[in-house]
Every structure is written in C-alpha cells, then in structure tokens.
N, C-alpha and C positions, 0 to 999 in steps of 0.2 A: 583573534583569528578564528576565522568559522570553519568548519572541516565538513565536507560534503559526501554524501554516500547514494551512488545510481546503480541502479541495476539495470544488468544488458543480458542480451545473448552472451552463451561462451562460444568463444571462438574455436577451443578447442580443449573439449571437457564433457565425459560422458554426462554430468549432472547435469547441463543443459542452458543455467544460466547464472550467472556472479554475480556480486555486489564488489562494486569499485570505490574505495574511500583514496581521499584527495584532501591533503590538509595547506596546500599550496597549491596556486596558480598554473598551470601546466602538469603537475606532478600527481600520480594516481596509479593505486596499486589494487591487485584483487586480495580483497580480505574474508570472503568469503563464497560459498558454491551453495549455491539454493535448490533444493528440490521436493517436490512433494513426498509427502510422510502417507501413504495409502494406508486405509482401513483392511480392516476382513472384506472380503467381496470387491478389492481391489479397485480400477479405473471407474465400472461401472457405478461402485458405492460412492467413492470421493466425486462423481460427480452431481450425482443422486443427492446428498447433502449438501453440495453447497450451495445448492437452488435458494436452502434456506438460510446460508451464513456460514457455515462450518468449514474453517480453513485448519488446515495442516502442514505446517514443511519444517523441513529440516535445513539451518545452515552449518555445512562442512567448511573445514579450512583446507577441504584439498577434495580435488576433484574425486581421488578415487575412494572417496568415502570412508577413511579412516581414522578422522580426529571428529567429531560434533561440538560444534561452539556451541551452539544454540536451536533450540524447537522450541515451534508456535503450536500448542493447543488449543482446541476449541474447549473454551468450560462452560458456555451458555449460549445458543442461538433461537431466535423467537420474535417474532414480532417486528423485525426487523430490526431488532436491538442483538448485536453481538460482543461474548466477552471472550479473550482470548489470552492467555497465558503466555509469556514466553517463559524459559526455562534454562537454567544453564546445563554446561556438559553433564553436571553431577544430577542433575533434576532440581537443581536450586532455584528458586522466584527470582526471576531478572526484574521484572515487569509486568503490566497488566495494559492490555491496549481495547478498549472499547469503541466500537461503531454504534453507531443511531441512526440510522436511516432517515434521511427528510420527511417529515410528515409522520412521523410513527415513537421519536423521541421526544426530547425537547425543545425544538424548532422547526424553521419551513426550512435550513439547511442542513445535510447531513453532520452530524454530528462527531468530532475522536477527542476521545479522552487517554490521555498517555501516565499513565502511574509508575513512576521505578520507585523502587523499594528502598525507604529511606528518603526522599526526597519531593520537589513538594508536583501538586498535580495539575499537568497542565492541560490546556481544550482548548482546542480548534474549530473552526466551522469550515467546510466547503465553497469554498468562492467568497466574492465579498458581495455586499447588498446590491451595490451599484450596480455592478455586471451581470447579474442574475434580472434587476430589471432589466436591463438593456437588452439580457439576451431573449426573454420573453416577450419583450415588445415586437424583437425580429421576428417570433417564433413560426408566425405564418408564411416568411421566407424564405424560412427555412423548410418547413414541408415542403412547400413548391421545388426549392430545390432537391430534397429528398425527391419527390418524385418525380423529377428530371433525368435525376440520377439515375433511378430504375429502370427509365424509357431508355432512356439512349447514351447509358455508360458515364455520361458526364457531370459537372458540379461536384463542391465540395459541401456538405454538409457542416458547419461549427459546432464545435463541440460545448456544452454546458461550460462555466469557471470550475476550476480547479482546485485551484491554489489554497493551501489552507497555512495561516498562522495560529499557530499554540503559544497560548498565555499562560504563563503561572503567576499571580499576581501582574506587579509589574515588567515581569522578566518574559523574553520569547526565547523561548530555548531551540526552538523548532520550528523551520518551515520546509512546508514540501510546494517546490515550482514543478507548474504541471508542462514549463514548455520544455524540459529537458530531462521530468521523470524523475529530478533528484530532493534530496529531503537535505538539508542542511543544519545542522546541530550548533547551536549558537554557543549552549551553556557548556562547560567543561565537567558537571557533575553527571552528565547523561551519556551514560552507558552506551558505546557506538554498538552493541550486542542486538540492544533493545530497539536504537533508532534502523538499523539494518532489517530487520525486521517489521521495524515497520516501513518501510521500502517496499518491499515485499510485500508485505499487505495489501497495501493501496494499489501497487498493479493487478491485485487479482477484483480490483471492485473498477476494472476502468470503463466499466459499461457497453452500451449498445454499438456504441462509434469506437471501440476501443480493442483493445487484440489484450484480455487477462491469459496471463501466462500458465496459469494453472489450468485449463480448461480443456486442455490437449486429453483426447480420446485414444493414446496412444502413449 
C-alpha cells in the first residue's frame, strides 16, 4: 500500500501551508506545517537567491511553530544544478535531494536525484519522452494561445509534463503526479521526512505557468 503526501494551503494556520499524508483511500491527515527559513536580509535576500536555486524551509508539526520535524538547506547552487540537505530535528542527515536543470545536467530533462541515508539512490527525470515531444510539436499553439491570452483575457496555455518516476535499480519508490501536486512513496524504507520535503521542493520550481509558494514578497 502506497501512502501519499500533498501539500496545500492551510486553512487555518499562521505558517501558511501543510503537507497532508494519506495512507488509505479517503483518509488524510496534516503531518506537517511548511514555511520558509529566511536568511539575514530577510524576504528581500531569500528571494534574491533563489533566482539561482537556493531553497530553504522549515517543516513544523504544529502550526505554532514549536516542535521542527525537519529543514531543507541549500549546500550547493550553480549552474543550474542544485543540492540540498534535509535535516532532522537534531541537525541529523535525513537525505540529500538534488536538481539538474534540463540542458545544464545530465540530460534534455530536468533531472532529481533522492539519497536517504542508508539506502539505495534513486532518479527521476521530468516528464516522460513521449509528452515532451508532443508538447513541442504543439508548442506554436501554444504561443498563439499565449498571445490570445494577453489580448483578450482568454485561452488556456498547457503546461510542460510533469510527472517524474524515480528508480532505484529495479525498485520505484517515488512518484510525484503533477495533476494533483502529490508525491507518493511506494517503498516502506523512505523516510516520509524526506519525501515531504520533497513535496515541497518541487512546488517552489513550478515555473512560469505555475504559482511557487515560496515566492511571496510578503
């Protein structure tokens, strides 16, 4: 049985937004409160760095901020390759979650690499082949509609695939569906710390067509 973890808006909760894990069919609880981990120089700096990659947040198990499950450090960002830490309550190594950016890593799709500590590593890529041609083929359709849109409010622009499955050998421990934002954890050895976080990660990279939750000037 696979157990699922989405993050939303909080409904009501100064941090701003949760992660919901669901290990059954209808059934879903908050198991964690997400909020950015600001530098020195505040809104203005955490948004100044993350131009380049540089994520930060903190997951609470309570909204008013007084237990830490877990933080996302940034340890490397550059070239459109990012590496990031998470951390347990004590500062302990949960994991290691790495981005590649399309064109700048080791392929023409964005790249995630997921490491927990003790176990084996697995990688993902952005979309699959097929739909990435497909969406390229449209892609002159899509401006047009882009620019429809500008004119006169209307059309929907499609957005790039999504979807990534992570492989570790033969095993998928992890997939994240982009039509509901959620990451499902297949293997029982992966740390829902680590997968929660990366929940979290991936909305703050949802791009041009997309609302990253991190990016609030406020």
């Amino acid at each position: 049985m696979s157990s699922v973890l989405t993050m939303k808006p909080a409904a009501a909760s100064p941090v701003g937004h949760v992660v919901e894990f669901a290990d059954a069919p209808g059934e879903s609880r908050v198991v964690a409160h997400v909020e950015r981990e600001l530098p020195e120089g505040g809104i203005p700096a955490y948004l100044a760095a993350r131009k380049s990659g540089v994520r930060s947040f903190v997951l609470w198990a309570d909204g008013e901020r007084q237990t830490r499950l877990a933080t996302l450090v940034t340890a490397s960002a550059a070239d459109g390759v990012a590496t990031y830490r998470v951390l347990g309550a004590q500062g302990e190594l949960i994991g290691t979650l790495v981005r590649e950016k399309a064109l700048r890593g080791k392929g023409l799709r964005t790249r995630w690499t997921v490491a927990q500590t003790g176990c084996p590593e697995a990688v993902g890529f952005k979309g699959r082949i097929f739909w990435w041609y497909v969406w390229w083929l449209l892609f002159p359709v899509q401006v047009a509609i882009g620019v429809g849109s500008l004119l006169n409010g209307g059309g929907d622009v499609a957005r790039g695939p999504r979807r990534v499955i992570w492989r570790a050998g033969r095993e998928v421990p992890l997939e994240f569906f982009s039509d509901d934002d959620e990451v499902h954890v297949h293997a029982p050895w992966v740390d829902w710390r680590l997968a929660a976080a990366l929940s979290a990660l991936i909305r703050t990279f949802d791009g041009w067509l997309g609302t990253p939750w991190d990016d609030k000037r406020d």
